[in-house]
N, C-alpha and C positions, 0 to 999 in steps of 0.2 A: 522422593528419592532425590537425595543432592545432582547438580548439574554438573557431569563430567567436565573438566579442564583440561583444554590442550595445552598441551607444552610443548612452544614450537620449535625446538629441538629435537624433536623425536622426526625425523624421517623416515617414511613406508620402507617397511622391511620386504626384505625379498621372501621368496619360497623356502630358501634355505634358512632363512631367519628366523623366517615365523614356524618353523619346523622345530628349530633350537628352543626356543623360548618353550614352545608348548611341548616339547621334550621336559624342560626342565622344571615346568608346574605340576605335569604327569605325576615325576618323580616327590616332590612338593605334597601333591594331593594323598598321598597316605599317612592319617595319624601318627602312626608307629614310627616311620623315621619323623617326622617332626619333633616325636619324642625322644629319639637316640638323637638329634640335633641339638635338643634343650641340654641333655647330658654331656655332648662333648665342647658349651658354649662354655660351659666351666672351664676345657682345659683336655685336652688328650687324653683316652680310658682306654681299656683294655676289653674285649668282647668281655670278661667277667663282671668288669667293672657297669657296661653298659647294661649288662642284665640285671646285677644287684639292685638296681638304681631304675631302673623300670618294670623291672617284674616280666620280662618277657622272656618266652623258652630261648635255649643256647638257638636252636635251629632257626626259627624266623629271627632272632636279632642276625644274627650271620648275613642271615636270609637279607636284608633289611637293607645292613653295611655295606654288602655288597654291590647292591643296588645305588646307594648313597656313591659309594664309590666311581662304579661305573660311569656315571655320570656328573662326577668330577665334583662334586659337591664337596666331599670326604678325600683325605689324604689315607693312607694303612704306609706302617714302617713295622718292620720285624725288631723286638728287642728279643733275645734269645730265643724260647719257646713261647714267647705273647707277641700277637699282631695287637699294633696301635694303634688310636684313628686320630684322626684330628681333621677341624674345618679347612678345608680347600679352601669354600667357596663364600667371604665371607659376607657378601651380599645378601647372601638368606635371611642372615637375620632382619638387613632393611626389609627385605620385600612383607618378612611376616609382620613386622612394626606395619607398615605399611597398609595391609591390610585389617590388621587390626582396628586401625583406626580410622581405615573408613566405614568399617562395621561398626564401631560404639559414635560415628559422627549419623548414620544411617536411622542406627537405633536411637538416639538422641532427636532426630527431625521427627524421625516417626512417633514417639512417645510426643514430641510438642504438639505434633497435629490433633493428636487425641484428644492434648489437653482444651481444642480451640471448640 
């Protein structure tokens, strides 16, 4: 397992911090919006649009947005009878890059050690 790097910029979060944060991995940690995220990294959809485009029923995408929403992740705008979404929060994407790549730097040490 690679060796954690401090960055020492980072100063100890308070109670309320560390609250925020693990509020907003919570949110993070469901599939499903990560996939209604990929969908509006394109570009502002419409719940239709977000269903066509993931195959998921009207009711949990709603379901889903809403959530996305609440926790500020997701923007919604009314354009006549279509609500719209768009990234709020546009960090997400770093943090999933982020992750990403310390899972294929992970799997990469780990696949070397096999090789030794």
């Amino acid at each position: 397992m690679p060796a954690i790097r401090k960055n020492p910029r980072l100063h100890p979060l308070d109670s309320r911090q560390l609250q925020a944060v693990a509020g907003l991995f919570a949110v993070l940690s469901e599939p499903s919006r990560l996939s209604i995220l990929q969908v509006l990294k394109n570009g502002p959809a419409s719940v239709g649009q977000v269903i066509q485009q993931t195959g998921f029923k009207q009711a949990n995408a709603s379901k889903q947005l809403g959530i996305l929403q609440s926790a500020g992740v997701i923007d919604r705008r009314q354009e006549g009878n279509h609500a719209i979404y768009s990234i709020e929060m546009e960090l997400v994407f770093d943090l999933c890059e982020l992750v990403c790549k310390g899972i294929a730097d992970q799997a990469a040490d780990y696949a070397d050690s096999l090789k030794r």
